[in-house]
C-alpha positions as a Markdown table, in Angstrom:
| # | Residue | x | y | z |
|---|---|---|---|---|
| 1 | Unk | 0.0 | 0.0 | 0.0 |
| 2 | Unk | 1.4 | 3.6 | -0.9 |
| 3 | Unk | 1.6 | 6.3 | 1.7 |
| 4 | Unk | -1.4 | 8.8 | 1.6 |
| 5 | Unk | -0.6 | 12.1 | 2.8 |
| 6 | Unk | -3.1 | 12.8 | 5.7 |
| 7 | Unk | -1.2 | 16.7 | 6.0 |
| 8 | Unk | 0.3 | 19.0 | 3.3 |
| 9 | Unk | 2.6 | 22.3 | 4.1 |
| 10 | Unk | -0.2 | 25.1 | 4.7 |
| 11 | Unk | -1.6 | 22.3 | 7.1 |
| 12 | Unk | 1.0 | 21.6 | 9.3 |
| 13 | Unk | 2.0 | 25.5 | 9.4 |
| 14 | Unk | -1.9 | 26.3 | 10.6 |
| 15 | Unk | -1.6 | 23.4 | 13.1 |
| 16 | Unk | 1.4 | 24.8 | 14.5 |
| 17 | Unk | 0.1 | 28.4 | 14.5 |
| 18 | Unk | -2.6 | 27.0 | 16.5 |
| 19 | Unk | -0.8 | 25.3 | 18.9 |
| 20 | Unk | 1.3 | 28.5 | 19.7 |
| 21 | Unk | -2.0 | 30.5 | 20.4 |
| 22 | Unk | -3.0 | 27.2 | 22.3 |
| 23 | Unk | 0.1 | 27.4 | 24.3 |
| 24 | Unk | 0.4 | 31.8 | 25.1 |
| 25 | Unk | -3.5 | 31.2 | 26.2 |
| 26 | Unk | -2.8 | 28.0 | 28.5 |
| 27 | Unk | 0.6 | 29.6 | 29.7 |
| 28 | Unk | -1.5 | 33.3 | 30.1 |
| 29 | Unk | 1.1 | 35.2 | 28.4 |
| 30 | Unk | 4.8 | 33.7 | 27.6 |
| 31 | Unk | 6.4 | 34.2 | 30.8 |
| 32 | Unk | 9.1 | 31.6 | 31.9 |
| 33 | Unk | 8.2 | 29.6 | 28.9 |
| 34 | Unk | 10.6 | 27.2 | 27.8 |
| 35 | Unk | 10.3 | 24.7 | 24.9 |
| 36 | Unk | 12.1 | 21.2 | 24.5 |
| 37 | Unk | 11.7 | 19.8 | 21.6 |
| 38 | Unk | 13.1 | 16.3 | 21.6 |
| 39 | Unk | 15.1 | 15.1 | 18.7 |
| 40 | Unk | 15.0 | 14.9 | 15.4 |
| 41 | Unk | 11.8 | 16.4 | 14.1 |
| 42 | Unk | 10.4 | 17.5 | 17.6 |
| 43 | Unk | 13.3 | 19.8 | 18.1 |
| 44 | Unk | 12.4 | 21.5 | 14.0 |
| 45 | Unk | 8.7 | 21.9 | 15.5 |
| 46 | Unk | 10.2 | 23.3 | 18.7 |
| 47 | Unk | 12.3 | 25.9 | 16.8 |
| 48 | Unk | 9.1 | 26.3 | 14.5 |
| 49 | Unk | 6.9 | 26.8 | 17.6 |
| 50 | Unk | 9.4 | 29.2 | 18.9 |
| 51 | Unk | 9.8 | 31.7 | 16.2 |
| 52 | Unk | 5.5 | 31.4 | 15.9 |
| 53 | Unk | 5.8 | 32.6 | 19.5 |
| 54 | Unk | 8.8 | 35.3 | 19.2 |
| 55 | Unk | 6.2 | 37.0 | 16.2 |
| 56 | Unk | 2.9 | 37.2 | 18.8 |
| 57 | Unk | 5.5 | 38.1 | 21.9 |
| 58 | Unk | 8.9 | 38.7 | 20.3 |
| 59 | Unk | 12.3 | 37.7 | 22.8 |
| 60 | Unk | 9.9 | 35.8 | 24.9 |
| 61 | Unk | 10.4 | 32.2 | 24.7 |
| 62 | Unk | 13.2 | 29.6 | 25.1 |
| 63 | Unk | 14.2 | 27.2 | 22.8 |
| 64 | Unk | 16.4 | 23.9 | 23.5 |
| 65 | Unk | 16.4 | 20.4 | 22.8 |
| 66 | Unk | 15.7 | 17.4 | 25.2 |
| 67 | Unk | 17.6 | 13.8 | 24.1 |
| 68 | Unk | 15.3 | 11.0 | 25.7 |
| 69 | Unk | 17.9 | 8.1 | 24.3 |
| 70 | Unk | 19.7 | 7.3 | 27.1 |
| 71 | Unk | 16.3 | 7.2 | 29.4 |
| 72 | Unk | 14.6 | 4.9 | 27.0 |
| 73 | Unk | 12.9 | 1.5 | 27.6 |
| 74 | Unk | 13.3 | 0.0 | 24.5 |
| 75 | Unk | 17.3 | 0.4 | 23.5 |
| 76 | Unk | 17.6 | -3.7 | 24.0 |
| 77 | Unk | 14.6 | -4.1 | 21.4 |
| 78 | Unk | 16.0 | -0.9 | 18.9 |
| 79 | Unk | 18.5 | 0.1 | 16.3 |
| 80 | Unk | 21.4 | 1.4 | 18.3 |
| 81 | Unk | 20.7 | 5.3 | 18.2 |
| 82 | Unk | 23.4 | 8.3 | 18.6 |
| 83 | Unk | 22.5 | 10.4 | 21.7 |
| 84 | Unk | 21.9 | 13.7 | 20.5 |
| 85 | Unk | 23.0 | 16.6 | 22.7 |
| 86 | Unk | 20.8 | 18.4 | 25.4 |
| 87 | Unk | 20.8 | 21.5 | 25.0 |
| 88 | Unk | 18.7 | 23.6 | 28.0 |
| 89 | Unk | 18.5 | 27.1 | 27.5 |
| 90 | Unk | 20.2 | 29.7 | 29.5 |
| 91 | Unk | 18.4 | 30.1 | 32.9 |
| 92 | Unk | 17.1 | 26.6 | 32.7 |
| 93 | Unk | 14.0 | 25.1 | 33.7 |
| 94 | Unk | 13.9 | 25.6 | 37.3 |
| 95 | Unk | 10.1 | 27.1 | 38.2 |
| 96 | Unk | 9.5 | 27.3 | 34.4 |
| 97 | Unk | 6.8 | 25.7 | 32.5 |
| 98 | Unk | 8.1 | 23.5 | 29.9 |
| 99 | Unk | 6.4 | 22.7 | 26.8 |
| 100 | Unk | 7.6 | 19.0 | 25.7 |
| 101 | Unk | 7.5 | 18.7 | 22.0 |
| 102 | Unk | 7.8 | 15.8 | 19.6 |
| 103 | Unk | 6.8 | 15.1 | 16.7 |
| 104 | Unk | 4.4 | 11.8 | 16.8 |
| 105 | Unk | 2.6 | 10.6 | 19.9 |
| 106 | Unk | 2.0 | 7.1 | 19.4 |
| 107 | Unk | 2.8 | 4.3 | 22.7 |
| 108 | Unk | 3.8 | 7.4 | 25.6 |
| 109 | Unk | 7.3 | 5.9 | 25.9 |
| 110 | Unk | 9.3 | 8.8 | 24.5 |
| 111 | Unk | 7.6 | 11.0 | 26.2 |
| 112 | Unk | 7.7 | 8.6 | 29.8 |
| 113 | Unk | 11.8 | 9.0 | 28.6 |
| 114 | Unk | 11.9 | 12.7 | 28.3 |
| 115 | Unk | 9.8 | 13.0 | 31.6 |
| 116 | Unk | 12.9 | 10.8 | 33.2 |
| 117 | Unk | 15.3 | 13.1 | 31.8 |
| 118 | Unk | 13.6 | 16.9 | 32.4 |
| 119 | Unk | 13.7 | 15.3 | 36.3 |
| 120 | Unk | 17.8 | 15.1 | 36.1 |
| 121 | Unk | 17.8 | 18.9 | 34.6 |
| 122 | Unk | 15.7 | 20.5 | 37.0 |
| 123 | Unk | 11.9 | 21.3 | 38.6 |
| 124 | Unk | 9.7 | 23.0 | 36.3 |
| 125 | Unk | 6.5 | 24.7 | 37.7 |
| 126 | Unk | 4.9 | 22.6 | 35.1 |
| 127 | Unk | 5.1 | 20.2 | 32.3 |
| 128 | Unk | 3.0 | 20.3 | 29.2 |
| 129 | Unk | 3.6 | 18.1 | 25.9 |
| 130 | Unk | 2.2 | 19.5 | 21.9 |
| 131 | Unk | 2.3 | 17.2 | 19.6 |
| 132 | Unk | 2.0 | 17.4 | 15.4 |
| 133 | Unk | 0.0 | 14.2 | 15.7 |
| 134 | Unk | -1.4 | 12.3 | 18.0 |
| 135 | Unk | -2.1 | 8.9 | 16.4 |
| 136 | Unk | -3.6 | 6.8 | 19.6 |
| 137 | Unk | -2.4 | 3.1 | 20.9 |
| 138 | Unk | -1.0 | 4.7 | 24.0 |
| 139 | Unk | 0.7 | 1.8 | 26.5 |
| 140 | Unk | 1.5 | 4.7 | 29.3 |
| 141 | Unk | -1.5 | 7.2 | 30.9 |
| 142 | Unk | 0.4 | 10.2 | 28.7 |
| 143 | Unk | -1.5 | 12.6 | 27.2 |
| 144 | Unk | -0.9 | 15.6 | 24.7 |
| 145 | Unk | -2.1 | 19.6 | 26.0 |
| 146 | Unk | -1.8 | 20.6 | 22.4 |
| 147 | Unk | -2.2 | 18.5 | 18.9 |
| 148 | Unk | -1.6 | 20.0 | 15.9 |
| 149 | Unk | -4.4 | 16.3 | 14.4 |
| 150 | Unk | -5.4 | 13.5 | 15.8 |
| 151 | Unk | -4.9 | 11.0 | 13.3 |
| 152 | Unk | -6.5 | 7.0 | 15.0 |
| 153 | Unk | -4.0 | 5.0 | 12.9 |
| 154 | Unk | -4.5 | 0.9 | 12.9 |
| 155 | Unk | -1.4 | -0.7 | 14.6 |
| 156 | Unk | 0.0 | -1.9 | 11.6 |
| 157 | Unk | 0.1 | 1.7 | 10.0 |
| 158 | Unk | 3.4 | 4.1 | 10.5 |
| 159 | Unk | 2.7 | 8.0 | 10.5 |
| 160 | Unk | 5.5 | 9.5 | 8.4 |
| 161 | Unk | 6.5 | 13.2 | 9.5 |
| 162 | Unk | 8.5 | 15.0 | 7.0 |
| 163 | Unk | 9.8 | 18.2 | 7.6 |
| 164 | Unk | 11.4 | 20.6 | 4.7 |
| 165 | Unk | 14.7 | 21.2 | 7.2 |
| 166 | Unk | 15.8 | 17.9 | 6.9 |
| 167 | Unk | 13.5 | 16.1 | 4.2 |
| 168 | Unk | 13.0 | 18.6 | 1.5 |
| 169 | Unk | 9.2 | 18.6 | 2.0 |
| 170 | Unk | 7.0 | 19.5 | 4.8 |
| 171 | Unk | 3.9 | 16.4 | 5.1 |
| 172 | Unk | 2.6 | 13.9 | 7.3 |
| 173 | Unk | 1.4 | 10.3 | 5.6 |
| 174 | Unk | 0.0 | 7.2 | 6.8 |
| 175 | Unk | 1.6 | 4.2 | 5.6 |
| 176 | Unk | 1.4 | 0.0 | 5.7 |
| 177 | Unk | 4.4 | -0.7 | 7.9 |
| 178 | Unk | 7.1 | -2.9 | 6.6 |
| 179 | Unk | 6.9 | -6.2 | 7.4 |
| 180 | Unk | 9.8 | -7.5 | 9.3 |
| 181 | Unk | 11.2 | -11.1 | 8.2 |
């Protein structure tokens, strides 16, 4: 089965705009706002997020990257994975409310990981988590504050983020995932 693009471009730049109104009216303003985006295409929708955010309240958010590999469940059952560096933004998160953002919300695990690994870094005031898509079959009681589509996939189907920064082309498609022999 071919992969049929669920999101195109001017979709996933009005889902983001959303979620960045979503976020300044949850957080009442963007005061001691800090967004993680956790590697590889959360931390392009953090950055994305970000500059949506410095436009409604400019040199008011900031911006860093969260690596969840090392806090992972799954690295006996995965490919073996690079850690990517974490990068917290000057001042921290200390009293802060971070905004967790990935990507694809799918079992909770990631996100259970990057939970694991804000509490090494520091105590936020609060944690909240935006999402691109949220595509169901959670294993963990994690939930998204902000969704950019829910998207209820079958198990066997794989939600394919592409982002113009590193793929050439900014969509999100539902495919048949590979069988593995």
């Amino acid at each position: 089965m071919a992969a049929r693009t669920v999101l195109h471009q001017a979709d996933i730049t009005r889902a983001l705009t959303r979620i960045s109104h979503e976020i300044l009216e949850s957080n009442q303003g963007s005061s001691d706002l800090v967004l993680l985006g956790i590697p590889t295409r959360g931390v392009l929708l953090a950055q994305r997020i970000g500059a949506i955010l410095d436009q409604l309240e400019p040199g008011s958010v900031a911006v860093g990257e969260l690596d969840v590999t090392m806090y992972r469940d799954d690295l006996a059952g995965q490919p073996t994975r690079t850690p990517s560096p974490t990068r917290v933004p000057a001042g921290g998160i200390d009293g802060k409310t971070v905004v967790l953002v990935d990507d694809v919300l799918y079992s909770g695990r990631t996100i259970r990981a990057a939970l694991d690994a804000i509490n090494d870094l520091g105590r936020p005031r609060a944690v909240r988590l935006a999402v691109l898509v949220d595509r169901g079959h959670r294993e963990l009681p994690i939930r998204a504050d902000f969704v950019g589509k829910n998207l209820p996939t079958a198990v066997a189907e794989r939600i394919n983020v592409k982002l113009i920064e590193t793929d050439g082309e900014d969509l999100v498609a539902i495919a048949e995932r590979e069988a593995t022999a």
